[in-house]
C-alpha positions in Angstrom: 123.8 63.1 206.1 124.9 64.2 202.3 122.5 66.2 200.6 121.1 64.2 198.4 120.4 67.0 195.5 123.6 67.5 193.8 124.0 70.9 191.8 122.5 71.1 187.9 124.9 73.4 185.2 122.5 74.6 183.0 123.8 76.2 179.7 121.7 78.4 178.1 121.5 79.2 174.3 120.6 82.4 174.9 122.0 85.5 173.2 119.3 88.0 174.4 120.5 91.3 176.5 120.1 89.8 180.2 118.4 92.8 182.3 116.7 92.4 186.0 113.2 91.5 185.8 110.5 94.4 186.3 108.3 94.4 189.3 105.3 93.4 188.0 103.0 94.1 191.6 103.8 98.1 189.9 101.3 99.8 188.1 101.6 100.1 184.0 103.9 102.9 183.5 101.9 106.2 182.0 103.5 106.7 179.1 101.0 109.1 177.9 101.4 111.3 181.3 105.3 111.5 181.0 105.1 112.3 177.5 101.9 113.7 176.0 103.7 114.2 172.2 105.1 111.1 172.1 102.9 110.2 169.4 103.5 113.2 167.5 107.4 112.5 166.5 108.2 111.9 163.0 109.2 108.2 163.8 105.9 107.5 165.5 104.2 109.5 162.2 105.7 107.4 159.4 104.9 104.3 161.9 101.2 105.2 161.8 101.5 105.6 158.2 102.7 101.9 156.6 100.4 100.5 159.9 97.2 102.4 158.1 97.9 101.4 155.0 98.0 97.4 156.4 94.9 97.8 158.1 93.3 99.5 154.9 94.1 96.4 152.7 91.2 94.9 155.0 87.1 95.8 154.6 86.0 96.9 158.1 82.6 98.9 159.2 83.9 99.1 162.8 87.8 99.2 164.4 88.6 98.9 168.1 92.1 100.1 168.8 93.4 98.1 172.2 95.7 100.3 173.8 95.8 102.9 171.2 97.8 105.8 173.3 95.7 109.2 172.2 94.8 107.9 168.9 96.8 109.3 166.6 96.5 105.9 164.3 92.8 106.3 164.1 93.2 109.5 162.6 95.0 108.8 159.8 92.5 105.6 159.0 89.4 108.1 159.4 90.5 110.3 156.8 90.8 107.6 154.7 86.9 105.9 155.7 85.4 108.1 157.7 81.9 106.7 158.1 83.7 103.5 160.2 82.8 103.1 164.1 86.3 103.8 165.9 86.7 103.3 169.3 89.7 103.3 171.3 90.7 101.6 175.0 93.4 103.3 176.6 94.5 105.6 180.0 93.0 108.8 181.5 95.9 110.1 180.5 95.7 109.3 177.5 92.1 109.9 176.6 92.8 113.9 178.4 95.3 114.2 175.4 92.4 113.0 173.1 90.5 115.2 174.3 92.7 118.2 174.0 93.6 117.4 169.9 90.0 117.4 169.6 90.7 113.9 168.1 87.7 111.9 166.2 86.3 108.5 167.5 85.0 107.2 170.4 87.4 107.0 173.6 86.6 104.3 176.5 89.1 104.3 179.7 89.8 100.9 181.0 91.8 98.6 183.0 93.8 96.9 180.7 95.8 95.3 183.4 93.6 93.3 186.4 90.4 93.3 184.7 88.8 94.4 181.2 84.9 94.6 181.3 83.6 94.8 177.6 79.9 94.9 178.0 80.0 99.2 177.0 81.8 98.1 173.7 79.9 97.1 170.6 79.1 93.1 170.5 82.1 92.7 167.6 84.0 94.7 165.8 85.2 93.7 162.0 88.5 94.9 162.9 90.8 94.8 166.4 94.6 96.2 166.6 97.0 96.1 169.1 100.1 98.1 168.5 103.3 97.3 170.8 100.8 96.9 173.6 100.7 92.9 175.0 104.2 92.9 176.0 103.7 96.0 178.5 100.7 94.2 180.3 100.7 91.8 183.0 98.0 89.6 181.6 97.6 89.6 178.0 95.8 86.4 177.8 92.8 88.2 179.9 93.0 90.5 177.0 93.0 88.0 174.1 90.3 85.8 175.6 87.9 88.9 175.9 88.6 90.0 172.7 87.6 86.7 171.1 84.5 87.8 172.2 84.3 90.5 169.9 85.1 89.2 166.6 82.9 87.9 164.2 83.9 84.9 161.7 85.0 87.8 159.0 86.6 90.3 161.7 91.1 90.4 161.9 92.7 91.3 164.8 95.8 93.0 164.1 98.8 93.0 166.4 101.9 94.8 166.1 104.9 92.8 168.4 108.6 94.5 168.8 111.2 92.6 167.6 113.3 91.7 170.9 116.4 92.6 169.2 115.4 96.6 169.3 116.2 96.7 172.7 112.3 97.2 173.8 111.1 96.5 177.4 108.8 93.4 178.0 106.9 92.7 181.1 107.5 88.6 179.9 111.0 88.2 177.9 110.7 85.4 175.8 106.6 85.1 175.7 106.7 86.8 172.8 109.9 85.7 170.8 108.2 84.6 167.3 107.5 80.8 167.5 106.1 81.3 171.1 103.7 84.3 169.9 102.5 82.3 167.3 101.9 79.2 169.8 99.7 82.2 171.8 97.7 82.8 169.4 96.7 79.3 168.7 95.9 78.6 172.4 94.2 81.1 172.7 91.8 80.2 169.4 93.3 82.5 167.2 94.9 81.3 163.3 97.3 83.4 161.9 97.1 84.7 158.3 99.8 86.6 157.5 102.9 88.4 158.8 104.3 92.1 157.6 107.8 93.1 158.8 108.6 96.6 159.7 110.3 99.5 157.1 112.3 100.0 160.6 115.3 97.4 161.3 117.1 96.5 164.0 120.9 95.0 164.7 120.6 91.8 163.6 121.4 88.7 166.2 121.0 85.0 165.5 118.2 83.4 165.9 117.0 81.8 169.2 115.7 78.4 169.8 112.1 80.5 170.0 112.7 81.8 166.7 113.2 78.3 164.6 109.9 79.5 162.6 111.0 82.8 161.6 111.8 83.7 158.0 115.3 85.0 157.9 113.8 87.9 156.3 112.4 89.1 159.7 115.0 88.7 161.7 116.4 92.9 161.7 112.5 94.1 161.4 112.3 96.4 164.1 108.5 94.5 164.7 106.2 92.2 163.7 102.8 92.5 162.1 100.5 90.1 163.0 96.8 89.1 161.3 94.7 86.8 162.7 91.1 85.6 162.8 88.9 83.4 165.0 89.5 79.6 164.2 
């Protein structure tokens, strides 16, 4: 008997480096234990420095940084307003090198990849970041349904996404290619205010199908700065 199922030729439009896919039953790479000075790089510096002056554009009494490596961000906004509530959510590794640089702010070790309990944390915060941190984990819409939870009707949520075309590794390709981050957001009850691009560029590719939204202007930002609030 002929099988019945004949053979589909699917052609892609899709210019995107192809790589294997990780192997997502792995832990979340350490970054922080491999590296400890990471952070400290002159890159990673000037990084910290247009991302602090975004945040500051924003009135905020309280700022929880989501995966916030050491906290090397927070330092540069509490020089600047000091008498905010910082808190940051990262590894043990991470929080040891905290420690160590005698770093300001409070530091809270989760699991930011199974589960992510929030009932230590303050009951909202008027400001949330997440810098080049929901494309490492394997459930980022855990992490942006909890967080809802902790924004008020005034608070912004700040996420920095990379630009695919800088080569960066993502646990999802193509979850976050720009129309489809936007589309996350919205399920996930968020609106979106604004965008920033990156000082940093990239090679520039053509767009994808994913990225019909996307100013032209964005296309060779090495990332993405997204603000949102609560619907």
């Amino acid at each position: 008997m002929a099988n019945s199922h004949s053979k589909m030729s699917i052609k892609l439009n899709y210019r995107r480096p192809i790589t294997d896919p990780p192997d997502i039953g792995k832990e979340l790479k350490d970054y922080w234990k491999e590296d400890p000075n990471a952070d400290l790089a002159k890159d990673w510096i000037n990084r910290y420095f247009y991302e602090a002056a975004i945040i500051m554009k924003y009135d905020f009494k309280s700022l929880l940084d989501v995966g916030s490596g050491p906290g090397g961000l927070c330092q540069m906004l509490i020089q600047n307003r000091p008498n905010v509530v910082y808190h940051m959510i990262d590894t043990e590794s991470a929080e040891k090198i905290h420690k160590e640089r005698n770093y300001m702010g409070k530091f809270f070790v989760k699991d930011l990849e199974n589960n992510f309990f929030i009932d230590d944390l303050l009951g909202t915060y008027d400001m949330i970041v997440m810098n080049d941190f929901l494309e490492h984990i394997r459930n980022p819409s855990l992490i942006m349904t909890e967080l809802y939870g902790l924004m008020n009707e005034k608070s912004r949520m700040i996420i920095s996404i990379p630009n695919w075309r800088m080569g960066h590794g993502f646990i999802y390709p193509g979850l976050f290619d720009f129309d489809n981050i936007i589309t996350f957001f919205y399920q996930h009850r968020y609106k979106l205010e604004i965008v920033y691009d990156s000082p940093i560029k990239c090679t520039k590719f053509d767009k994808l199908q994913s990225e019909s939204g996307m100013p032209d202007g964005l296309i060779t930002s090495w990332n993405w700065y997204f603000v949102g609030s609560k619907k």
